[in-house]
C-alpha positions, 0 to 999 in steps of 0.5 A: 214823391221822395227821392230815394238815395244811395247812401252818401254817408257810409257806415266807416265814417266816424261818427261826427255830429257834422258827418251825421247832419250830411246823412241823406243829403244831396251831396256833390263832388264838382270834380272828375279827380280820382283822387280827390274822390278817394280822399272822400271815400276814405273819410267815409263820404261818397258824394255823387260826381259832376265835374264843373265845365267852367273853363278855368281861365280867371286871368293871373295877373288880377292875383299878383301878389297875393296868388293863393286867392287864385284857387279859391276864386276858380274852385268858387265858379266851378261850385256854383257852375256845377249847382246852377246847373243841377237847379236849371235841370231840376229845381225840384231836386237842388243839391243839398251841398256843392263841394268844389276845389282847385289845387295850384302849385306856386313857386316860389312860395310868395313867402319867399319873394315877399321876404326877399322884396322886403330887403331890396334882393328881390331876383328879376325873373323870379318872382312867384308864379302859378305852374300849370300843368305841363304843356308838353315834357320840356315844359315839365322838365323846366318846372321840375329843374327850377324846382330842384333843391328848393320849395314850392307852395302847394295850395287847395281852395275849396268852395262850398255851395248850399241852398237858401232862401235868400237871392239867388238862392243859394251861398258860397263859403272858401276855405283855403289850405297851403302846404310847402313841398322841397323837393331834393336837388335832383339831377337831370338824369333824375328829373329826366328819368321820371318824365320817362315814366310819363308820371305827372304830365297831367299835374300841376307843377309836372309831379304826383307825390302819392306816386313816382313823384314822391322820390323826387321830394325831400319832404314836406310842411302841412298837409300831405293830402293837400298835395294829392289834390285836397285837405282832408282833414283842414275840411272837416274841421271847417266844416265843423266849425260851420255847422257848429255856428249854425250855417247850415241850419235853415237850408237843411232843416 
């Protein structure tokens, strides 16, 4: 019996031979992000949404050093939770693609401790760190003081999940996408303005620069949709590049 399906691909995407090999396809968004599902839609994809219930707690410290490989590991175990899943819950009917993402905010940028390491001025204290999301409003006035006037690194990893023939059935493809953020020298009055606005308690790092939040930054390097939670067009890109080399050939066809 076949399945009917809700157009995944809609008739504003552009007409890219990747965006036309999705047509049909099973496709989810492993994420409850409102954001993230309207950077999608924007695009002209509207996968269907089944956000991940792995518990996000990979310990830090295995990462010391080289932090942006935290947010591609977590964004792997949250695509294959969301796609074993699906598979125990109906084998016949696996995903076609499982997309997944994680955006941490690091400060400061390991760029800079690294440098600073490398000619002996490295600051105790200071060294590069992942901020979570605040856990109360003092918290997030300490993240957003200890960022005034500087940079932080906003980094997204992104896991890919589809099936194959192969055990244990399906494989896993990461991409990542860093953007540095400088905010102004902002002063408490400023900072504590803002946390009034009850903006960004639920943010990485305590901010949202597609909101409030975006006075507080003087400006930033990349991408701004890596900020909001995923690099639009660094992904398709990517995902051109797959298909382009044939990766999804034997799952899809």
């Amino acid at each position: 019996m076949s399945l009917t399906r809700p157009a995944f691909v809609t008739s504003k995407a552009l007409k890219l031979p990747v965006l036309k090999e999705l047509a049909n396809r099973r496709i989810i968004l492993a994420s409850s992000s409102p954001r993230r599902k309207e950077i999608f839609e924007t695009a002209g994809l509207r996968p269907e949404i089944i956000p991940s219930k792995f518990a996000e707690d990979l310990a830090k410290d295995l990462y010391d050093g080289n932090l942006a490989d935290y947010p591609i590991a977590t964004a792997g175990e949250k695509a294959i939770d969301v796609y074993e899943s699906l598979v125990r819950d109906n084998d016949r009917d696996p995903p076609d693609l499982v997309i997944s993402a994680d955006t941490v905010v690091i400060f400061p940028p390991e760029r800079i401790t690294a440098e600073a390491s490398a000619n002996g001025s490295t600051v105790p204290g200071m060294q590069s760190q992942i901020l979570e999301k605040p856990s109360s409003k003092e918290d997030q006035f300490r993240m957003l003081d200890l960022m005034a006037g500087k940079e932080c690194e906003v980094i997204t990893g992104v896991t890919i999940v589809y099936p194959t023939v192969d055990a244990p059935g399906y494989k896993l493809e990461s991409m990542s996408c860093s953007t540095l953020c400088r905010f102004y020298d902002n002063s408490k009055e400023v900072i504590d303005a803002y946390i009034e606005s009850n903006e960004g308690i639920d943010r990485a790092g305590g901010f949202a620069i597609q909101g409030l939040g975006g006075l507080l930054i003087e400006g930033v390097e990349g991408s701004y949709d890596n900020c909001v939670g995923f690099p639009s067009s660094a992904f398709w890109r990517w995902m051109t590049e797959l298909s382009d080399e044939g990766t999804f050939s034997d799952a899809w066809n």
